[in-house]
Structure formats: C-alpha cells, structure tokens
Legacy VTK file of the C-alpha trace (Angstrom):
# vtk DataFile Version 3.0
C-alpha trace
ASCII
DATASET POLYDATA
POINTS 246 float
0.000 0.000 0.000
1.139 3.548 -0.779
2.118 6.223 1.378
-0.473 8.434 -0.778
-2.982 5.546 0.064
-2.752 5.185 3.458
-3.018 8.907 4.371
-6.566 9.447 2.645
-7.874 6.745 4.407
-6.629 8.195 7.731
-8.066 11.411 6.525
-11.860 9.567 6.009
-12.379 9.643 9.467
-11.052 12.727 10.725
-13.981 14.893 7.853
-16.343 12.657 9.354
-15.584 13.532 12.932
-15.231 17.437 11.842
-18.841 17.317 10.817
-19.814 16.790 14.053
-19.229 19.810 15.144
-21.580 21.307 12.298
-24.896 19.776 14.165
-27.486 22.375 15.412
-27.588 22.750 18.924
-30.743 20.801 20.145
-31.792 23.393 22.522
-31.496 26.134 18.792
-28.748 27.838 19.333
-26.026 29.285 17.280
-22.387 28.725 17.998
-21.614 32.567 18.783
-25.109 31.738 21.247
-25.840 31.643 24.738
-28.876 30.428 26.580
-30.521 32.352 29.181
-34.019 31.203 30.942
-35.665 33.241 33.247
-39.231 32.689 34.705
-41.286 35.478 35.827
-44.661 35.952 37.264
-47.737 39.094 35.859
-50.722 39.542 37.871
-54.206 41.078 36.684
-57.198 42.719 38.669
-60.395 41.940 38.007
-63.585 43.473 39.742
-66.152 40.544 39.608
-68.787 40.361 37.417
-70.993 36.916 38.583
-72.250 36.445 42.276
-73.046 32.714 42.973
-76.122 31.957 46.062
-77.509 29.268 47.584
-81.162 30.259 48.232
-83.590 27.640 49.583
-86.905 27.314 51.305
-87.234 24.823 54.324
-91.360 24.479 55.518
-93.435 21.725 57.711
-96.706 20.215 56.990
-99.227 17.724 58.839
-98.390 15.163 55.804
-95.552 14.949 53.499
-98.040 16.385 50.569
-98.922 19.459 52.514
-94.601 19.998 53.464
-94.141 19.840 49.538
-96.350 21.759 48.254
-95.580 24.359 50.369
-92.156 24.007 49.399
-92.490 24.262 45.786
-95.278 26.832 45.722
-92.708 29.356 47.656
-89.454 28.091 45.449
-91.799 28.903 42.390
-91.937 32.597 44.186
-88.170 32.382 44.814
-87.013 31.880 41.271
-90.041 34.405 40.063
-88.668 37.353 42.130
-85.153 36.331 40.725
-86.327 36.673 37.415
-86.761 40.544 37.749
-82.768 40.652 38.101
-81.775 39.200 35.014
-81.375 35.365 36.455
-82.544 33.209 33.562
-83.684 29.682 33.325
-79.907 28.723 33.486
-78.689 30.364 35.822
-80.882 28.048 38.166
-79.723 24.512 39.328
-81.252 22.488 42.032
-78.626 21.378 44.489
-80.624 19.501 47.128
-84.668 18.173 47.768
-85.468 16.268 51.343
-88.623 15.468 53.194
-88.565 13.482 56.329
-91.074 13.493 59.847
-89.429 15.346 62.496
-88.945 13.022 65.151
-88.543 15.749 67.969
-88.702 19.491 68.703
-91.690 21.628 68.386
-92.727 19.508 64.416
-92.843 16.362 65.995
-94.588 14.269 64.002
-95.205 16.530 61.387
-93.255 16.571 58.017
-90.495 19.127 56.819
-89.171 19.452 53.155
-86.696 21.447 51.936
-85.581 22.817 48.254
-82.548 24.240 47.844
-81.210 26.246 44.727
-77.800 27.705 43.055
-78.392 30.681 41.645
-75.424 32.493 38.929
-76.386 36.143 38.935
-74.997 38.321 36.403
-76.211 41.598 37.893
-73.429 42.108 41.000
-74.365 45.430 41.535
-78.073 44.417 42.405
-76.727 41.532 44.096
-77.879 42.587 47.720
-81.335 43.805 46.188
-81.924 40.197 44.506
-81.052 38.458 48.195
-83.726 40.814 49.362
-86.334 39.733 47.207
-85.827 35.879 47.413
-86.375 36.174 51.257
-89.368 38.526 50.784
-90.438 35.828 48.156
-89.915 32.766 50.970
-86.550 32.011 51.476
-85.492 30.984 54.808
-81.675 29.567 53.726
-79.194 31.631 52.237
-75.456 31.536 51.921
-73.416 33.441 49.929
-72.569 34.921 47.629
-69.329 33.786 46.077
-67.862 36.076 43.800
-65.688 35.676 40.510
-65.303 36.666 37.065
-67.422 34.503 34.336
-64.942 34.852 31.887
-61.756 34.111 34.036
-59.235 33.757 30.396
-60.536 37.116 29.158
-59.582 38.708 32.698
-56.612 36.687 32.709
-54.959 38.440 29.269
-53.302 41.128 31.214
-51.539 39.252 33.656
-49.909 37.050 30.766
-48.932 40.054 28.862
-47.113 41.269 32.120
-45.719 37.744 32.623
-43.765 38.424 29.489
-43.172 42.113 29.615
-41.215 41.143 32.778
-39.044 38.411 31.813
-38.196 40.626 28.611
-37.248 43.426 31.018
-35.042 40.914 33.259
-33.730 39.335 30.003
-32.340 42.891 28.187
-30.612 43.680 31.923
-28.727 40.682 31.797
-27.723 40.832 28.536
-26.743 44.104 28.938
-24.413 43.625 32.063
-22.962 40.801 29.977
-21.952 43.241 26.740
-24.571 40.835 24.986
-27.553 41.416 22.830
-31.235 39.219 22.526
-30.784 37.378 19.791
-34.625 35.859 19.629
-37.245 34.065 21.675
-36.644 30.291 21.990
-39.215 28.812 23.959
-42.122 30.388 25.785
-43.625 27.706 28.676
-47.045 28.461 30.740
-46.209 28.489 34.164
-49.765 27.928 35.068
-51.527 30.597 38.019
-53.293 30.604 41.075
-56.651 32.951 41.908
-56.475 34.563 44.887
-58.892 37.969 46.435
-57.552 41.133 47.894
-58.852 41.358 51.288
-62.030 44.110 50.039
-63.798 41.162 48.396
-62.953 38.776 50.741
-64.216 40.454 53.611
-67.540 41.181 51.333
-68.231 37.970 50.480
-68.037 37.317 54.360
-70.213 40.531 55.886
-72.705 39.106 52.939
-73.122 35.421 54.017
-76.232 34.743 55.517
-77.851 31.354 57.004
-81.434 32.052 57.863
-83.623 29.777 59.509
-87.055 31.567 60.375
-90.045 32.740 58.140
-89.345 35.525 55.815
-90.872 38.817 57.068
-94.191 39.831 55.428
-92.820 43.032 54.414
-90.162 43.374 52.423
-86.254 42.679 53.617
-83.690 45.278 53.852
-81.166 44.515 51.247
-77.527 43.887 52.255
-74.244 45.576 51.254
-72.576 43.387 49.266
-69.234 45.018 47.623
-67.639 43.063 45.035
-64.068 44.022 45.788
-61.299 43.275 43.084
-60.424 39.634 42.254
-56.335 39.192 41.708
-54.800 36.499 39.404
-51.477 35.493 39.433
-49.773 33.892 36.413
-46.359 32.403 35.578
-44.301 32.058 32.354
-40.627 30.579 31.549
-39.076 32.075 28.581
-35.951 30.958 27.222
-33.705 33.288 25.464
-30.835 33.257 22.728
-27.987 36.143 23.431
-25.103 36.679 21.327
-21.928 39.328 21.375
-22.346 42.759 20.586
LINES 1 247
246 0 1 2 3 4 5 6 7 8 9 10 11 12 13 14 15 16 17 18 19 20 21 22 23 24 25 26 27 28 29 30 31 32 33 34 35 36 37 38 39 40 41 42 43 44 45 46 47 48 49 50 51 52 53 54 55 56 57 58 59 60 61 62 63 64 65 66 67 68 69 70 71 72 73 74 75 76 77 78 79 80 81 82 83 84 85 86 87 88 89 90 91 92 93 94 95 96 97 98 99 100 101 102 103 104 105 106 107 108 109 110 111 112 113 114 115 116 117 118 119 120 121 122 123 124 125 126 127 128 129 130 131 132 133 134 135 136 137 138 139 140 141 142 143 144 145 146 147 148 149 150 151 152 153 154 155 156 157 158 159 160 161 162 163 164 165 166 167 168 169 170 171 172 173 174 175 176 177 178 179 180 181 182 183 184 185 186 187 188 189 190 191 192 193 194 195 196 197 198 199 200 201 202 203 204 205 206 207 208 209 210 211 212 213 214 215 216 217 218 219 220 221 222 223 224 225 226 227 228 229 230 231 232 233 234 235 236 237 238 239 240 241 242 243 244 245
C-alpha cells in the first residue's frame, strides 16, 4: 500500500468527525449563542362580574303532601322574584330536595321538606337587592354569595402580557451587564396561576353570608351591602432566550 494511500484513508475519518461539530444545537442555538431562561410571574385585577347563592326554602306540613307543596309553591316565588334581576332559566340549578317526619322538637310528628337552589347572577351590583327579594319571596336559607369573574381567560390576558413584559425586562438587563444582545425568543412555557382575592372582596363575600332559619318577614327585607371588591390572578411564564456578542 502507498504512502499516498494510506493517508486518505486516515483522513476519512477525521472529515467525518469534523462534521460533528456542524450539528445544530438541540436546545437552537447558534455557535456565537448563549442560553438564558428566566421565569417570571404578571398579575391582573379583576372586579367581579358573577355572584353565585344558595337560596332555599325549608317548611313543615301535617303530611308529606302538605310539606311539599308548600315548598315548591314558595321556590316557584323564589325563582319568580329572581327573574326581575336578570337570572334566567340557566342560571338556576337544584342542588338539594329532602322530606322526612321530624322526630322531635316543636314539628314532631309533622313533616319538613326542603328545596334548595344555586343561583349564577350576572347583575353584582343588584346583588344585595336580589337576596332581598328571594327572602321577601320565601326564602329561609341563604349563603353566599361567592364572587368571581365569568370569563376568568378574558380577565386573565393582562396578567400574561405582564408575565412576558417582565421576563423581557429581566432578560435585556442581563444581557446588557454581559456586553450581549437578545438574539430571539426560543421557547415560551405556561407556568400555570393561582386565583387569589384582595382582602375588600374577601371580607364582602363574608359581611354578605347569611344562614337564615325563620319565616321571611311579610314586608319586604332590607337589602344587604354586598361590595364586590377586586379579584387578583397570578400567572407564571418561563421564557428561554438566545444572546449573542455585541
């Protein structure tokens, strides 16, 4: 074998090896690259635009007949006066129906049913005025309300936009203490969130609940201050970014 001969086929190898270096990076960086990943959180108020009750009618009767129709004629009332505040067909969801003979107390022996209804109102500024009218209609349990947004993504749009905003911000100061440059975005990852309630709307939804266990008046109930407060929303992002040299 020739000297010519054997030094091409030592050379075979070493090309092959030297394009291994010409691979893309699997993460998509560029040789004169440098990966930075930062995660950062953007938050977005919300004042709440859907109130959530629990309204309900509890009433005895000498026979089980008499304790349900006197349930269902006053939950027919109950969803009637709730109609006047924009609660539609719906927004109404029965949650719980008994009817049992009281076996002590001042019923004994008589029968006591009990209807209790979920009720999504859109209205929160009438809020404490619809309460008033379901116990002026018959309502003698109430709890609630619980307050949110009905569109919780739509309210949610500005806290992702400051997610970003604020790793970009973090991103350009580190590049810049570095004498670097953003080259482009890589990778952009959800963090997920987490709802929380500044303490206004907590301590509303509190002052408003309500568990009510006589009659309702025959005139008509004062309604409660209920103050909606401003819902908060936390959200998290992880951005990864490609620097290069000035």
């Amino acid at each position: 074998m020739s000297t010519r001969r054997i030094a091409l086929l030592a050379a075979i190898p070493l090309g092959l090896l030297g394009g291994c270096h010409d691979r893309p990076d699997s993460r998509g960086l560029n040789r004169d690259e440098t990966l930075l990943s930062l995660s950062a959180t953007g938050e977005a108020a919300t004042v709440p635009d859907l109130a959530t009750l629990t309204v309900g009618v509890e009433a005895a009767g000498g026979d089980a007949k008499a304790a349900s129709d006197a349930v269902a004629k006053k939950g027919e009332a109950i969803v009637a006066a709730l109609s006047g505040f924009g609660v539609k067909k719906g927004d109404v969801q029965t949650s719980n129906l008994s009817l049992g003979r009281v076996g002590y107390g001042p019923n004994k022996g008589k029968f006591e049913a009990s209807n209790t209804l979920v009720v999504r109102l859109h209205d929160v500024p009438r809020a404490g005025q619809a309460v008033a009218a379901a116990t002026t209609a018959g309502a003698n349990v109430l709890s609630g309300p619980s307050l949110q947004v009905d569109d919780p993504e739509k309210a949610n749009r500005g806290a992702y936009i400051a997610a970003y905003r604020a790793a970009r911000t973090r991103a350009e100061a580190y590049a810049e203490a570095a004498g670097m440059t953003i080259a482009r975005v890589l990778v952009i990852r959800d963090g997920g969130q987490g709802d929380y309630s500044i303490e206004s709307a907590a301590a509303a939804a509190d002052a408003a609940a309500n568990v009510l266990n006589e009659p309702a008046p025959a005139l008509a109930a004062p309604a409660p201050a209920i103050l909606p407060g401003t819902n908060r929303t936390r959200v998290s992002v992880q951005v990864d970014f490609a620097l290069r040299p000035k």
